[in-house]
N, CA, C and O atoms as a printed pandas DataFrame, in Angstrom:
     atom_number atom_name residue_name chain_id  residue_number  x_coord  y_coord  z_coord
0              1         N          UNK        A               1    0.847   -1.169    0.000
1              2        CA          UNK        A               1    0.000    0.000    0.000
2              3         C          UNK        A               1    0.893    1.233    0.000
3              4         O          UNK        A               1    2.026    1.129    0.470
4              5         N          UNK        A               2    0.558    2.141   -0.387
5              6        CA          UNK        A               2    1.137    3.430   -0.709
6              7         C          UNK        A               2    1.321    4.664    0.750
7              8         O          UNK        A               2    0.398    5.062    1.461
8              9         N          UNK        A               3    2.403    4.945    0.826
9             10        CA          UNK        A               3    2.602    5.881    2.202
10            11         C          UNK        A               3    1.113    6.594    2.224
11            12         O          UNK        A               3    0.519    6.861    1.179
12            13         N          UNK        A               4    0.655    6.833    3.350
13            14        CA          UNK        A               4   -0.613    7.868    3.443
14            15         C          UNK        A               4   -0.354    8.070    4.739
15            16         O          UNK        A               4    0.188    7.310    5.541
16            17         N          UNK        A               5   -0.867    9.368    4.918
17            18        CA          UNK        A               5   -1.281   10.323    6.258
18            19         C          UNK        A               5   -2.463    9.384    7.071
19            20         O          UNK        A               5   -2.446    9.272    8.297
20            21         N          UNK        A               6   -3.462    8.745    6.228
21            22        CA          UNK        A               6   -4.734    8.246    6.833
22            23         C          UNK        A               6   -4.374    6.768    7.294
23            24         O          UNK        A               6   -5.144    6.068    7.951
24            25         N          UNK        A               7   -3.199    6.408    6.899
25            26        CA          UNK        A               7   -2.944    4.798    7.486
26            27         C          UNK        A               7   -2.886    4.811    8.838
27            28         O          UNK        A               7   -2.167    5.514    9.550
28            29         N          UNK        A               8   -4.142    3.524    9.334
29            30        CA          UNK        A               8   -4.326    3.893   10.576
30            31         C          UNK        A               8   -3.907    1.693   10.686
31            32         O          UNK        A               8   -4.138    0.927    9.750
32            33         N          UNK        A               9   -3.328    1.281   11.999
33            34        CA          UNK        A               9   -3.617   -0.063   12.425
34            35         C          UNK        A               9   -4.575   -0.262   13.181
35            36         O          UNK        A               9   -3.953    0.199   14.138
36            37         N          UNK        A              10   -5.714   -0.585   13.705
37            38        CA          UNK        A              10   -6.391   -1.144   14.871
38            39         C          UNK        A              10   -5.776   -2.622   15.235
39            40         O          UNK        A              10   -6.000   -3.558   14.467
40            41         N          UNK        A              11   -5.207   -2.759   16.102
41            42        CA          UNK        A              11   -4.888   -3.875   17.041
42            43         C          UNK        A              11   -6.044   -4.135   18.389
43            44         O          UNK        A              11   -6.510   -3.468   19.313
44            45         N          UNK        A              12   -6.150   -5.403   17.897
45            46        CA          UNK        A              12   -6.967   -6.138   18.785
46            47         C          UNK        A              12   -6.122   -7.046   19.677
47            48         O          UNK        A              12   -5.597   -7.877   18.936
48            49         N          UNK        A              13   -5.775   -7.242   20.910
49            50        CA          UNK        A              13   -5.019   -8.231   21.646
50            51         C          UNK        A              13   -5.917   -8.863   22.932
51            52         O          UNK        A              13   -6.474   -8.303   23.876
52            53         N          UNK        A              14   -5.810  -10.201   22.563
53            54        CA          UNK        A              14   -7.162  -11.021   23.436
54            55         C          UNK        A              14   -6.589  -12.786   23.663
55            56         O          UNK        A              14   -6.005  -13.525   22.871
56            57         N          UNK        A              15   -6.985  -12.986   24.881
57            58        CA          UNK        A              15   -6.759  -14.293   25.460
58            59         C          UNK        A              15   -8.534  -15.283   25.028
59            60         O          UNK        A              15   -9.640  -14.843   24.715
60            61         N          UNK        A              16   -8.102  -16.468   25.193
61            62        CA          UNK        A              16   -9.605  -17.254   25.187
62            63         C          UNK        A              16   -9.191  -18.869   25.911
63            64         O          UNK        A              16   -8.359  -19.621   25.403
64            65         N          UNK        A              17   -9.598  -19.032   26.579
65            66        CA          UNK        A              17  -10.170  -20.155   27.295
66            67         C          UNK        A              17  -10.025  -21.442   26.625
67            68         O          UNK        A              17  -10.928  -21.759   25.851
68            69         N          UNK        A              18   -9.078  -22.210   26.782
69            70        CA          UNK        A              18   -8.454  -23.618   25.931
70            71         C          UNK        A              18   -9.595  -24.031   24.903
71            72         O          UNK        A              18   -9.694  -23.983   23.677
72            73         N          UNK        A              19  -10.431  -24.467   25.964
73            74        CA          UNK        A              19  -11.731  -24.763   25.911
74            75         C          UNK        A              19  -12.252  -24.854   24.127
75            76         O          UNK        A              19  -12.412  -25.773   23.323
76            77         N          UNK        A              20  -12.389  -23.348   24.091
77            78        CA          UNK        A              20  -13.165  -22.674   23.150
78            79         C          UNK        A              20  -12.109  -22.031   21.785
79            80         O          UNK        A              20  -12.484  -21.708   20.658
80            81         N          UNK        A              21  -10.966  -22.000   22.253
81            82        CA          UNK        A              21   -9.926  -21.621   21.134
82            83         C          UNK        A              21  -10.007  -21.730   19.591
83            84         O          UNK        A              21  -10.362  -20.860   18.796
84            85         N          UNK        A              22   -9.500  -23.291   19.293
85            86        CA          UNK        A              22  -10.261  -23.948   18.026
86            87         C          UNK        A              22  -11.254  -23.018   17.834
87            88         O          UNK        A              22  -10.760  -21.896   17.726
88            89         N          UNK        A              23  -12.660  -23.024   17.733
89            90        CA          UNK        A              23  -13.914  -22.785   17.335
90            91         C          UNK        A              23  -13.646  -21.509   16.707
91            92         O          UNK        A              23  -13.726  -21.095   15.551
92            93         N          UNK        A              24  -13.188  -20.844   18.190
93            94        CA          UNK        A              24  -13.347  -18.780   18.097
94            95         C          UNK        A              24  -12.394  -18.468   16.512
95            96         O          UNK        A              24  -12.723  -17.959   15.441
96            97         N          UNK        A              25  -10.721  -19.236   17.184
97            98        CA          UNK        A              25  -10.285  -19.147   15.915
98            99         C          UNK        A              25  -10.895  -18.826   14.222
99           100         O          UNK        A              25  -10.815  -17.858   13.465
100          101         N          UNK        A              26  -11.655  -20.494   14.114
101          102        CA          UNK        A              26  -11.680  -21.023   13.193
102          103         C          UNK        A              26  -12.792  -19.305   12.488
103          104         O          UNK        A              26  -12.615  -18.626   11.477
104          105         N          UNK        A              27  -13.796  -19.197   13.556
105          106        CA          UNK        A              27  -14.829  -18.296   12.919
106          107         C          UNK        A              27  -14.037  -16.828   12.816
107          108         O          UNK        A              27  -14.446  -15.984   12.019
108          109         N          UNK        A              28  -12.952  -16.590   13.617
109          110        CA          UNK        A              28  -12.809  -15.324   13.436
110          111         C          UNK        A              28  -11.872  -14.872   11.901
111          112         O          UNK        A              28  -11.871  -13.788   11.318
112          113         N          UNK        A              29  -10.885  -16.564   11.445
113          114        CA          UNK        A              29  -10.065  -16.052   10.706
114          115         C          UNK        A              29  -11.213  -16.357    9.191
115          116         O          UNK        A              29  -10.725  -15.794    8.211
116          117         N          UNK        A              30  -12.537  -17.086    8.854
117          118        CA          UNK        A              30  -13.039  -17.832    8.401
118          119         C          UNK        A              30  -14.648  -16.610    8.173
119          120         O          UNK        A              30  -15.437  -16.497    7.235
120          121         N          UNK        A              31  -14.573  -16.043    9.245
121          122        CA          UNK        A              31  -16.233  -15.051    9.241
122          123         C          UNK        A              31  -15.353  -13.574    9.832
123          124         O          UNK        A              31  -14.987  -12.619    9.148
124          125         N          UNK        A              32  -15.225  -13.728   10.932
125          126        CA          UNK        A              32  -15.050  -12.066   11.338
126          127         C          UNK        A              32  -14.043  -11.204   10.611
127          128         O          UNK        A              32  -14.251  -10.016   10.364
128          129         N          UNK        A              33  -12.820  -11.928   10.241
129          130        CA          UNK        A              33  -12.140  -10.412    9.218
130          131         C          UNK        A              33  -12.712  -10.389    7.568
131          132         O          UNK        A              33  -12.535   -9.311    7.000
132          133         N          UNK        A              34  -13.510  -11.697    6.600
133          134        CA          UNK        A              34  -14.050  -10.890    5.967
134          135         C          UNK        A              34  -15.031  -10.461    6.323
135          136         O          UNK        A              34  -15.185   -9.619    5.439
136          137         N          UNK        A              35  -15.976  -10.346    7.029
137          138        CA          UNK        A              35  -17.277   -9.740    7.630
138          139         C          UNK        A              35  -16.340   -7.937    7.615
139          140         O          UNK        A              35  -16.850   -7.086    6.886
140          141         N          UNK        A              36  -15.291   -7.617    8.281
141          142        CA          UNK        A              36  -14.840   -6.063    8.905
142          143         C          UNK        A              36  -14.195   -5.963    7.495
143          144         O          UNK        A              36  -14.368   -4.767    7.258
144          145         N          UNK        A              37  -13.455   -6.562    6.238
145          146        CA          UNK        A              37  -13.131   -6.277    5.237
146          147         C          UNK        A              37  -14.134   -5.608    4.340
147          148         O          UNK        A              37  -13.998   -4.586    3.666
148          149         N          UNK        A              38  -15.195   -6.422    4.479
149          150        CA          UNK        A              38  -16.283   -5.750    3.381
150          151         C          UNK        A              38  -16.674   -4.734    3.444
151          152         O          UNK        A              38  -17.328   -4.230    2.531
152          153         N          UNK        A              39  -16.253   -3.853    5.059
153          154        CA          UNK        A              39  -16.803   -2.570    5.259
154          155         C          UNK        A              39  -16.012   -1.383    5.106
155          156         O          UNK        A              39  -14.860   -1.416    5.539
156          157         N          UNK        A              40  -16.544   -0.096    4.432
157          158        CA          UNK        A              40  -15.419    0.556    4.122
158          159         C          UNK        A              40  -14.259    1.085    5.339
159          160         O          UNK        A              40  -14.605    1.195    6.515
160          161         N          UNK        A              41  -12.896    1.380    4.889
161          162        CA          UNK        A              41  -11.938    1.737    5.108
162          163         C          UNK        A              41  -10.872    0.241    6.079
163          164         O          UNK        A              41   -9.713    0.361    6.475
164          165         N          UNK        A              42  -11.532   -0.689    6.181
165          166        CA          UNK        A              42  -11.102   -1.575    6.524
166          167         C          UNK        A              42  -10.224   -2.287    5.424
167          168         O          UNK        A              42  -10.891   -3.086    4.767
168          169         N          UNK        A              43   -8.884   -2.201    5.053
169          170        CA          UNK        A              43   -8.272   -3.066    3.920
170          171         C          UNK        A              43   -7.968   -4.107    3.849
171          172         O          UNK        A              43   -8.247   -4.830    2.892
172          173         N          UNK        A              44   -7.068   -4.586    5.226
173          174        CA          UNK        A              44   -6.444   -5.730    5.379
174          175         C          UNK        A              44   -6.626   -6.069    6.977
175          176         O          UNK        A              44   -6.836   -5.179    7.801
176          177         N          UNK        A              45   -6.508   -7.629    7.362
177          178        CA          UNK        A              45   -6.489   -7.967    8.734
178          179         C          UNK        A              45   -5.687   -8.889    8.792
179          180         O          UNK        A              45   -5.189   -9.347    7.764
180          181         N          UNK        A              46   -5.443   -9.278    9.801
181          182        CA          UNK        A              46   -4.631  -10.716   10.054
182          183         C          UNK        A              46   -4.864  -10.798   11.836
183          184         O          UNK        A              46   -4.956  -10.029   12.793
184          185         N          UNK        A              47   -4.886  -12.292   11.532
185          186        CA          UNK        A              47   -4.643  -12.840   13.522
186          187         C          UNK        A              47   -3.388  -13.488   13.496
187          188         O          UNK        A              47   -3.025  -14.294   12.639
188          189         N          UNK        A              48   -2.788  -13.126   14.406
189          190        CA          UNK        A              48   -1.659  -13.909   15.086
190          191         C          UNK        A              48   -1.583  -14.184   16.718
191          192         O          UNK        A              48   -2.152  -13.629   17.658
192          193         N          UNK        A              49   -0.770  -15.123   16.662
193          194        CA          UNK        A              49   -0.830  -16.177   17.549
194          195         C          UNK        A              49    0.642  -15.781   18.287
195          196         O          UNK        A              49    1.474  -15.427   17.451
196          197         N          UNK        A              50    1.043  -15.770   19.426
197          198        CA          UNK        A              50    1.726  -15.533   20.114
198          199         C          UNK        A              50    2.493  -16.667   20.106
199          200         O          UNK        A              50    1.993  -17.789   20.183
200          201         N          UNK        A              51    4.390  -16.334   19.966
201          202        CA          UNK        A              51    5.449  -16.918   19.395
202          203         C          UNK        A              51    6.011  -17.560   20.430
203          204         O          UNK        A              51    6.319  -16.650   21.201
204          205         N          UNK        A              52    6.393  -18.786   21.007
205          206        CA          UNK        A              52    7.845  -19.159   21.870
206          207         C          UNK        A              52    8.905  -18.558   22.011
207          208         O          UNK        A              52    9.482  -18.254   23.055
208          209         N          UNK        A              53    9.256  -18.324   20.690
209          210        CA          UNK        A              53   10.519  -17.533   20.608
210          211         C          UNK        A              53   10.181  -15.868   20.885
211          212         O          UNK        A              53    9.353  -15.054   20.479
212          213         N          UNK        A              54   11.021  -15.876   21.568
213          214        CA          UNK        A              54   10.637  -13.790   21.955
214          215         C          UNK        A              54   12.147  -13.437   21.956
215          216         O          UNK        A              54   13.103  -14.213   21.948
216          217         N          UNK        A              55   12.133  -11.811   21.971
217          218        CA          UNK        A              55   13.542  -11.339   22.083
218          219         C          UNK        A              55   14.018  -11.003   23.325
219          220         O          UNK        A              55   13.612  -10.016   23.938
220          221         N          UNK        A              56   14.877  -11.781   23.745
221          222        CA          UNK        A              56   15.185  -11.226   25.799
222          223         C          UNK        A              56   15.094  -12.658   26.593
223          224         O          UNK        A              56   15.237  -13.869   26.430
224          225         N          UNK        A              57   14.753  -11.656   27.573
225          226        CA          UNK        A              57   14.547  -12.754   28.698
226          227         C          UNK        A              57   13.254  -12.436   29.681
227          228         O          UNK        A              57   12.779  -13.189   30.531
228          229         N          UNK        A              58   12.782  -10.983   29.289
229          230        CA          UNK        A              58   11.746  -10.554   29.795
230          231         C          UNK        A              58   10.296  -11.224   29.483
231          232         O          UNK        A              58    9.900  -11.678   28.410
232          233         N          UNK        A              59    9.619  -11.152   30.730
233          234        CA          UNK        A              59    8.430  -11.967   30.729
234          235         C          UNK        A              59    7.351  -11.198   29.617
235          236         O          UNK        A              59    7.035  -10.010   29.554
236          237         N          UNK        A              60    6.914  -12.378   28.761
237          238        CA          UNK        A              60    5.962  -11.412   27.649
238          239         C          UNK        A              60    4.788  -10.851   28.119
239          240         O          UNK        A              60    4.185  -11.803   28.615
240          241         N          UNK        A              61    3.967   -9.632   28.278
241          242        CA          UNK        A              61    3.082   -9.156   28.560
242          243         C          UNK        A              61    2.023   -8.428   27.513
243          244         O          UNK        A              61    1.370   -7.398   27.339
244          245         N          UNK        A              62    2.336   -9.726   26.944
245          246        CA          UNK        A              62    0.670   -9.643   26.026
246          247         C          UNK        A              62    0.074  -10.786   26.066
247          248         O          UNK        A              62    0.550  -11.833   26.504
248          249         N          UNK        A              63   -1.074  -10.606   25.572
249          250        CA          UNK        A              63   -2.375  -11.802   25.596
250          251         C          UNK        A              63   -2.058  -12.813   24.393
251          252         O          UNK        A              63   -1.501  -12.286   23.429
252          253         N          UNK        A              64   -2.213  -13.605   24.339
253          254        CA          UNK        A              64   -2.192  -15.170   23.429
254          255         C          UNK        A              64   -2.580  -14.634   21.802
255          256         O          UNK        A              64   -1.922  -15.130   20.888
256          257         N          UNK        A              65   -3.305  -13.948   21.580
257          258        CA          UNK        A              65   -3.855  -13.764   20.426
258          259         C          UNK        A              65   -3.764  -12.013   19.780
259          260         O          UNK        A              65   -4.169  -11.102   20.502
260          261         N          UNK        A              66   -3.312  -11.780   18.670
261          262        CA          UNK        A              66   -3.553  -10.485   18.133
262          263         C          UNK        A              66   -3.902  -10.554   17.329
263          264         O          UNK        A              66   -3.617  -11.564   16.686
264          265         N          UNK        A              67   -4.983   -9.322   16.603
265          266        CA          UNK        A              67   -5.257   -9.182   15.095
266          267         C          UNK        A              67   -5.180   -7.621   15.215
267          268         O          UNK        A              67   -5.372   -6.780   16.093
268          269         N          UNK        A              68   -4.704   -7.657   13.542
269          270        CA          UNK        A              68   -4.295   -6.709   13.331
270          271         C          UNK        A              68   -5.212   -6.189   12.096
271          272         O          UNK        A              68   -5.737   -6.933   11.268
272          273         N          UNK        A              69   -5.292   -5.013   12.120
273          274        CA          UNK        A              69   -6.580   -4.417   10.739
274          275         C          UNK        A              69   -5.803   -3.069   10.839
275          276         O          UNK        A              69   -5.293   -2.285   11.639
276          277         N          UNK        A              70   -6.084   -3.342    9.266
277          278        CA          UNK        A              70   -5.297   -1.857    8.510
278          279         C          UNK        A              70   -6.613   -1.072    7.943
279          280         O          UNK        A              70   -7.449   -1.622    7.226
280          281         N          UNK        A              71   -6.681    0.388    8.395
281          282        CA          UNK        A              71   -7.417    1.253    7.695
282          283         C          UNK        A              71   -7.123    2.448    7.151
283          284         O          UNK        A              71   -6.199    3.243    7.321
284          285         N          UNK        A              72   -8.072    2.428    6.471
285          286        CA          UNK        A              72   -7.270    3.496    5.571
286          287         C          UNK        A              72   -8.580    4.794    5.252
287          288         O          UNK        A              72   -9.632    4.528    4.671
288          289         N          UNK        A              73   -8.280    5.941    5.684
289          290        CA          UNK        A              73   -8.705    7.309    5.391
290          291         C          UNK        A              73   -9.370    7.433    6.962
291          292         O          UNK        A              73   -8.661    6.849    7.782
292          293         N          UNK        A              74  -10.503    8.029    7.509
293          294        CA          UNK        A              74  -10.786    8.428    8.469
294          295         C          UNK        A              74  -11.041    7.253    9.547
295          296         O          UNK        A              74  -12.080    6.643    9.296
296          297         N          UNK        A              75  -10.641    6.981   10.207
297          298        CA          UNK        A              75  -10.764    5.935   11.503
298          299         C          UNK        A              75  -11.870    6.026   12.124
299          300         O          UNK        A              75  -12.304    4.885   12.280
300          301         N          UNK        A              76  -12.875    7.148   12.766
301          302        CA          UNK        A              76  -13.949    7.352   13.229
302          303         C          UNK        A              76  -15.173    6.895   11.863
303          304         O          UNK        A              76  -16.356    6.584   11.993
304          305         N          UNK        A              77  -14.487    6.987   10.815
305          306        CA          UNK        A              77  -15.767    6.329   10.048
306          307         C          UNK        A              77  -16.029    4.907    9.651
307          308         O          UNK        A              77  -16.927    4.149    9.284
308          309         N          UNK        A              78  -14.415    4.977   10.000
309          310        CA          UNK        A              78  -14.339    3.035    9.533
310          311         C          UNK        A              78  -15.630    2.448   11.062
311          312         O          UNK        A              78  -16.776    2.020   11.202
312          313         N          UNK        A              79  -14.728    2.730   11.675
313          314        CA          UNK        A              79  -15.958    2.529   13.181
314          315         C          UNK        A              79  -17.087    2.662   13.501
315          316         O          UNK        A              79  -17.768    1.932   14.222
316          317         N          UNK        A              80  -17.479    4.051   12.739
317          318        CA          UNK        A              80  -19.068    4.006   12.687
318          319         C          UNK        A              80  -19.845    2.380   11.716
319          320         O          UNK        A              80  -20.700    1.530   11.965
320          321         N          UNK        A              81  -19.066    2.646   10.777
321          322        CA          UNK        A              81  -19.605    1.819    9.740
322          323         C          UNK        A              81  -19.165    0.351   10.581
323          324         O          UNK        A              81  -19.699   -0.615   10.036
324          325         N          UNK        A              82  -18.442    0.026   11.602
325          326        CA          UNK        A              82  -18.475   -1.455   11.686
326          327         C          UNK        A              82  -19.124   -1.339   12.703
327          328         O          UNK        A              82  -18.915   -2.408   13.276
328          329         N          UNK        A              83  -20.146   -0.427   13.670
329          330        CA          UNK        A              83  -20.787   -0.424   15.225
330          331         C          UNK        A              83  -22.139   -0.545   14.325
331          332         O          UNK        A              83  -23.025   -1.177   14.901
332          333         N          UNK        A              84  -22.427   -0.135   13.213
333          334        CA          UNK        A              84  -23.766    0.077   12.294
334          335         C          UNK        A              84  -23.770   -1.838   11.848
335          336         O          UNK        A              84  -24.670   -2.634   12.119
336          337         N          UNK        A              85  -22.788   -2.057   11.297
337          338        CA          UNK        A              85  -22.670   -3.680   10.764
338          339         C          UNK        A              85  -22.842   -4.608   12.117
339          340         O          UNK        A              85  -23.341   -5.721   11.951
340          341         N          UNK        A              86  -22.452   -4.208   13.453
341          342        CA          UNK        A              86  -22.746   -4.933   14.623
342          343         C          UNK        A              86  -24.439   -4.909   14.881
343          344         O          UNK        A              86  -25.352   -5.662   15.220
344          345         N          UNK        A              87  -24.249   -3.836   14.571
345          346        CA          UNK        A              87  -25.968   -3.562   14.709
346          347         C          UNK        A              87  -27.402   -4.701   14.011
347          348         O          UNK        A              87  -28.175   -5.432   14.631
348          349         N          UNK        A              88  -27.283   -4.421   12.490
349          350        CA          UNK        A              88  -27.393   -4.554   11.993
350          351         C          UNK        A              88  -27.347   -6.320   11.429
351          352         O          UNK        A              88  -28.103   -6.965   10.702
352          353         N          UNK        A              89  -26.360   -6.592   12.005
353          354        CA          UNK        A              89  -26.129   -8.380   11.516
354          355         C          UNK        A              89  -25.201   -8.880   10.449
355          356         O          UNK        A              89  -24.915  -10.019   10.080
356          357         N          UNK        A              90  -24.636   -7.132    9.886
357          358        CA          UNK        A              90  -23.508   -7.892    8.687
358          359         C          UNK        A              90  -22.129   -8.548    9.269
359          360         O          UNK        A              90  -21.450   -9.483    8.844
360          361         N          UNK        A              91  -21.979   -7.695   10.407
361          362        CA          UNK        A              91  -21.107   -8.762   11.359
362          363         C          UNK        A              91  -21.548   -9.398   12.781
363          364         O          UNK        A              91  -22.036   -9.011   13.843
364          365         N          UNK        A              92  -21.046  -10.721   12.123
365          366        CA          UNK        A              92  -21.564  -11.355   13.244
366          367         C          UNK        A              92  -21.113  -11.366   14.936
367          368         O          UNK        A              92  -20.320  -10.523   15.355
368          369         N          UNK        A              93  -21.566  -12.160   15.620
369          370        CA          UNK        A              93  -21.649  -12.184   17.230
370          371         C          UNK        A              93  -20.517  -13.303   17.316
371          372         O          UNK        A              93  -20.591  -14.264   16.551
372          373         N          UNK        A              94  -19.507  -13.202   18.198
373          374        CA          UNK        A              94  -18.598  -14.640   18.082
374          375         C          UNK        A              94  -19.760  -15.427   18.479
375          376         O          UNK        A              94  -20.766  -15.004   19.048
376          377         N          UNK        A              95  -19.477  -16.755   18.071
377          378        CA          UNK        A              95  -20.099  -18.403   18.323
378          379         C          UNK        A              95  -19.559  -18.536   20.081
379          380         O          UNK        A              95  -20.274  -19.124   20.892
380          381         N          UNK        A              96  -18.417  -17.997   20.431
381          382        CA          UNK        A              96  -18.029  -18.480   21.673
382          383         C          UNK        A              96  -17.557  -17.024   22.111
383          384         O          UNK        A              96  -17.512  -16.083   21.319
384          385         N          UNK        A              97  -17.243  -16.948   23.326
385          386        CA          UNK        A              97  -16.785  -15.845   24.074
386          387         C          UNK        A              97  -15.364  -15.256   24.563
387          388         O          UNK        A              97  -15.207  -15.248   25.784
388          389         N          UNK        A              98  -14.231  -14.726   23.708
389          390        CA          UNK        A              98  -13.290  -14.671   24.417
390          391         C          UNK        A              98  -13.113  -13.516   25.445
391          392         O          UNK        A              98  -14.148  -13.071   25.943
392          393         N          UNK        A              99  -11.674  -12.871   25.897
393          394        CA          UNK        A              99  -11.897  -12.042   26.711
394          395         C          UNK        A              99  -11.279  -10.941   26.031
395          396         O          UNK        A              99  -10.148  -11.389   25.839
396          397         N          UNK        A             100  -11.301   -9.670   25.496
397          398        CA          UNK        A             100  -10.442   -8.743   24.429
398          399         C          UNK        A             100   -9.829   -7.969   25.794
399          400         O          UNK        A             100  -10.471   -7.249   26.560
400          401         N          UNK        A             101   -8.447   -8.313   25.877
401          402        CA          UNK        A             101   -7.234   -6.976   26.609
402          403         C          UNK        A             101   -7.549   -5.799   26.253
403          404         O          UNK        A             101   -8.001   -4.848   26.892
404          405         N          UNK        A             102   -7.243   -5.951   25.044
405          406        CA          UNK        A             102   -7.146   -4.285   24.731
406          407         C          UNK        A             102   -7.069   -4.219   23.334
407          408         O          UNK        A             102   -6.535   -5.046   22.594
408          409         N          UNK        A             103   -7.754   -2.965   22.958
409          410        CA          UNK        A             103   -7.919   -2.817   21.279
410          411         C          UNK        A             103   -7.496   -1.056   21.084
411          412         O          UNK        A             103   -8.020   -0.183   21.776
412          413         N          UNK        A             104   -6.768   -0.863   20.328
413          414        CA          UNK        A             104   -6.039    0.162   20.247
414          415         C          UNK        A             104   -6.171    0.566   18.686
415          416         O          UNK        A             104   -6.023   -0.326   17.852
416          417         N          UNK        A             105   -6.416    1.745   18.317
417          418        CA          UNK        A             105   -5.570    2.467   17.123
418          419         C          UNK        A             105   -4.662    3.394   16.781
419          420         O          UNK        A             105   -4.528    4.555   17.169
420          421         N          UNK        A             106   -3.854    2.539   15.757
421          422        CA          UNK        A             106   -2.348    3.741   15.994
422          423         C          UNK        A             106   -2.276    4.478   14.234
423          424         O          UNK        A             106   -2.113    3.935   13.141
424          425         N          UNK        A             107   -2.404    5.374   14.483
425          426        CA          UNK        A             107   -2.119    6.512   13.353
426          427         C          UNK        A             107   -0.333    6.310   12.747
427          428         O          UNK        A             107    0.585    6.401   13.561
428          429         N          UNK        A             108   -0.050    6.029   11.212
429          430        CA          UNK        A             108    1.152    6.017   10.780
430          431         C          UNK        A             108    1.502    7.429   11.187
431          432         O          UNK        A             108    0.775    8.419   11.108
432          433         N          UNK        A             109    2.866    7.341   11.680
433          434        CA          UNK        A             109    3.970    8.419   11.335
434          435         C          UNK        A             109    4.488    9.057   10.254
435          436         O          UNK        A             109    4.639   10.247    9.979
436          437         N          UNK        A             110    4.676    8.268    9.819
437          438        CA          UNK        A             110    4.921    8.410    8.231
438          439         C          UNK        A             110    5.664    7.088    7.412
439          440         O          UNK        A             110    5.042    6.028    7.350
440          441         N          UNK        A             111    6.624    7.174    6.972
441          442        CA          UNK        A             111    6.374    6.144    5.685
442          443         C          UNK        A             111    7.111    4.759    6.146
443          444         O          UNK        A             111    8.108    4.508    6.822
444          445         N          UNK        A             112    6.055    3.924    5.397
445          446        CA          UNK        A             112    6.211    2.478    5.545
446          447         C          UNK        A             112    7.877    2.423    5.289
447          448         O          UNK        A             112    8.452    3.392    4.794
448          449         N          UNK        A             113    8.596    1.197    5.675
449          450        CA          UNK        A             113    9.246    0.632    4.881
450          451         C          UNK        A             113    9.345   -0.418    5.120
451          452         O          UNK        A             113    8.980   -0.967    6.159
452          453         N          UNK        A             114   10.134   -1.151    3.707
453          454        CA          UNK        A             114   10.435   -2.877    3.910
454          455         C          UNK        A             114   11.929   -2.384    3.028
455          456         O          UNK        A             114   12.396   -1.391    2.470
456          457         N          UNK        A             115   12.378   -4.191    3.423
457          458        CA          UNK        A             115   13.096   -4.597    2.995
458          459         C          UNK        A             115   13.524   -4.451    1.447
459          460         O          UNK        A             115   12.753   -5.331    1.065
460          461         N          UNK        A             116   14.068   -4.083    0.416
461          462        CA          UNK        A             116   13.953   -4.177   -0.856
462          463         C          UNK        A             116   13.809   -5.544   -1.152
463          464         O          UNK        A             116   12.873   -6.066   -1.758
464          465         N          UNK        A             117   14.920   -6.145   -0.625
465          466        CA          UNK        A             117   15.623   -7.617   -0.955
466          467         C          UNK        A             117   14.567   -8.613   -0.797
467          468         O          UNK        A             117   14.811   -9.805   -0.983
């Protein structure tokens, strides 16, 4: 995607109950990010799963699970439009219940980079 002022991440970071893992998973990577894709300013998502390997020796202090969603142009509208889709039924209710830490949005600084190579 192209440097922009409006690149925003929403991070979602959330634990769930052995139990119910499988299931929540399966529907969230399977129903809930295209359900928040289809709505505008939402581009891209991904879940990840918390690594063994870490850098240090320090104890990790995040929750088991993150997803990550990229938006793009105004953030308060991407939100309206996905609290209207909660509403509404275009996105659904999880099947099971996890517990969400914390959900955050972070505004780019400015420009991406990667690797060329």
């Amino acid at each position: 995607m192209p440097d922009s002022p409006t690149r925003h991440l929403w991070l979602v970071n959330n634990d769930l109950p052995a139990e119910v893992a499988d299931e929540y998973n399966r529907w969230y990577l399977a129903t809930h990010i295209p359900q928040l894709l289809a709505l505008p300013g939402f581009v891209s998502g991904e879940r990840l799963e918390l690594a063994e390997t870490q850098n240090g020796n320090r104890p990790v202090e995040m929750r088991h699970y993150l997803s990550v969603f990229e938006i793009e142009g105004d953030p308060a509208e991407a939100f309206a439009a996905l609290k209207a889709a909660q509403g509404d039924g275009r996105v659904e209710k999880a099947p099971v219940q996890g517990s969400v830490a914390a959900a955050a949005n972070f505004a780019s600084m400015g420009r991406l980079v990667a690797n060329p190579a």
